[in-house]
C-alpha positions, 0 to 999 in steps of 0.5 A: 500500500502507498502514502501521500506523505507530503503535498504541495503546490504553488498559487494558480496565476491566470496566463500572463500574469506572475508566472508569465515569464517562467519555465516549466521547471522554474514553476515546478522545482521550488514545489518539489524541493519544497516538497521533500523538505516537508517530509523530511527525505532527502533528494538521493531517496526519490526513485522516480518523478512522474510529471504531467504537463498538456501544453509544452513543446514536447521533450521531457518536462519531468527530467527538467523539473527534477534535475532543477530540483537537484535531483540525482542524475540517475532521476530520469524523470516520466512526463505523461499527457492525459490533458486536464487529467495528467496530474491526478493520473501521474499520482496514480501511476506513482501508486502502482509504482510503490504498491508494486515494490519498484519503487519507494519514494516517487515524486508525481503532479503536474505542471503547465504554464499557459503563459509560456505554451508554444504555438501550434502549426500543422503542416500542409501534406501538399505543400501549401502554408502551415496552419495554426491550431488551438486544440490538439485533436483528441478523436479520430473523427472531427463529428465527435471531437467538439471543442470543450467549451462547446462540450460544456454547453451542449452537456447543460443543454442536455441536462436541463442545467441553466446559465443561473445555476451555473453562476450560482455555483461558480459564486459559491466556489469563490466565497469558499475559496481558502488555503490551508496552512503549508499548502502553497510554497511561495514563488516570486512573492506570490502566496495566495490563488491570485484569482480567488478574490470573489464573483459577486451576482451580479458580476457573473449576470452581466459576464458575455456569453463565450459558447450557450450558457458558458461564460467567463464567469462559470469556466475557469480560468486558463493558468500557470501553476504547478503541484506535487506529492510524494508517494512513499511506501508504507515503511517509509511513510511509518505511520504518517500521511494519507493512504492511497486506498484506490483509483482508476482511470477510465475512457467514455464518449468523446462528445461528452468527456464532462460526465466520464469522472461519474463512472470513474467514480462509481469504479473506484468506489466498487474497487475499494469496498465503498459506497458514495456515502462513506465520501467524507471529502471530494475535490472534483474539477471546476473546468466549467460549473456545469461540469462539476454540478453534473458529476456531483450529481451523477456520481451522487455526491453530497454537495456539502462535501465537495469543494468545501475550500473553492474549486478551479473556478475561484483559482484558475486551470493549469491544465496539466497540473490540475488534477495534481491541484485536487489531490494537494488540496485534500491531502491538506483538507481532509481531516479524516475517513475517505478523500476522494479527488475527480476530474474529467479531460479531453477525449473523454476521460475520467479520473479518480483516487481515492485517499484515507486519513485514519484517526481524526476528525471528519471535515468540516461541512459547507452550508451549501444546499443542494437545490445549489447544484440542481440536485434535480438533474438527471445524468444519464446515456446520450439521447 
């Protein structure tokens, strides 16, 4: 069995801001160095280093990130793309490294700076000029490979979700937005999420409709950030830290990628023994209100657990460090029983871990009430 012994992360700046002119290994070696030094182990312990990162211009993220971090050179480092779901799927993949004995202290997250992501062209096979390209194609077929703010306005179309609900939750996430004590490492001067500063009502009501009902107001903001946790064996960990009880990633349809993480759940949830209800605390992705508002309420969740310090919507979307985000942010919320971490991605994916905290309190709950969500939706297969 493996442990999260420690976990950190630097602020989420939107893109262009702070961290606007850092690389990815200046955004992501503080955290781990950081990072060891709160678990009290040293640098020629680590085994491995597992990055996810969406956006970069390819190589090998992970190696420079841990040879900044002062790794050993015999550190080689993994980077994986899974896009929104990479940082939960790096810490995943860690797990399996401990739990199957290859390895005992292995560093896993994320990394993005969408300040710094290259320009993407792609050329023409007959010659002609070379065209520019936002999205990376994440299906073979273009019918069903819609861009995601378009996946996110036709999920609310199809679930009945209205652009009032969506704002509601997108204000709540801001008024619940915290940080824990030791949860952020400080970076040029930067402490606090530097876009968690509140969304009044009346802000989101006049925010111009991007695509539908999806607004700069219920979608998160594109950012630059970075987090880290270290995954340890059990003899290493000698009593401390989190459990990593379960996870599992699994692939849906591609037109519809905001609601795979339901049945990453229920998955996860079976393979460990549990039911919903033995939920104490659940981080689950705010790429778009209606994303989250659709998982909660396929996967069943009670809403005055979820998010209960703000979610990406108050912080900001370091797309390939964000479901690493997730798990920083129960490693340091949950108080006790079971923590579970969701978020969907491109393509169709959906990820899940589930963590567990042994002898403390349970978590605090948020008034948050579930006629806030639209409790009322029903999520189901595609008509």
């Amino acid at each position: 069995m493996s442990v999260i012994l420690a976990a950190k992360r630097t602020a989420v700046v939107p893109r262009g801001g702070a961290f606007a002119a850092l690389e990815i290994e200046d955004l992501g070696a503080p955290v781990v160095r950081a990072l060891l030094q709160q678990a009290g182990i040293a640098a020629d312990q680590v085994s491995e280093l597992i990055c996810a990162n969406a956006l970069g211009a390819g190589g090998n993220p992970a190696r420079l990130v841990a040879l900044a971090a002062g790794l050993p050179e015999r550190v080689a480092g993994l980077t994986i793309d899974r896009q929104c779901a990479g940082g939960l799927d790096a810490i995943l993949l860690a797990h399996a490294l401990v739990d199957a004995g290859l390895a005992e202290v292995v560093v896993a997250g994320g990394v993005e700076s969408y300040s710094r992501r290259p320009e993407r062209w792609r050329t023409d096979p007959q010659g002609g000029p070379a065209q520019r390209y936002e999205q990376a194609r994440f299906a073979p077929w273009p019918a069903r490979d819609p861009e995601m703010t378009q996946a996110a306005a036709a999920l609310a179309t199809r679930l009945g979700i209205s652009r009032a609900a969506q704002d509601a939750w997108a204000v709540a996430s801001h008024a619940r937005a915290r940080v824990a004590a030791g949860e952020i490492v400080p970076l040029l001067g930067v402490e606090m999420d530097a876009f968690a500063r509140g969304l009044r009502a009346e802000v989101a009501a006049r925010a111009k409709p991007i695509t539908g009902s999806i607004t700069a107001a219920n979608a998160a903001v594109a950012a630059d950030g970075a987090a880290f946790v270290l995954v340890v064996s059990e003899r290493i960990a000698a009593g401390r830290g989190l459990r990593v009880i379960g996870g599992v990633t699994l692939g849906g349809d591609p037109e519809e990628p905001g609601l795979v993480p339901v049945a990453a759940i229920a998955s996860a949830l079976a393979r460990a023994g549990l039911r919903v209800e033995d939920v104490a605390l659940a981080e689950v992705m705010e790429a778009y209100a209606v994303q989250a508002m659709a998982c909660v309420a396929g996967a069943e969740l009670d809403p005055a657990r979820v998010n209960i310090g703000g979610g990406a919507l108050a912080r900001g979307h370091p797309i390939g460090a964000s479901g690493a985000v997730l798990a920083v942010r129960l490693f340091h919320e949950l108080g006790g029983g079971i923590g579970l971490a969701a978020i969907a991605a491109a393509g169709g994916l959906g990820s899940a871990l589930l963590l567990q905290k042994e002898g403390a309190a349970a978590p605090s709950r948020f008034a948050l009430t579930p006629a806030d969500i639209s409790t009322n939706v029903k999520v189901g297969a595609r008509r």
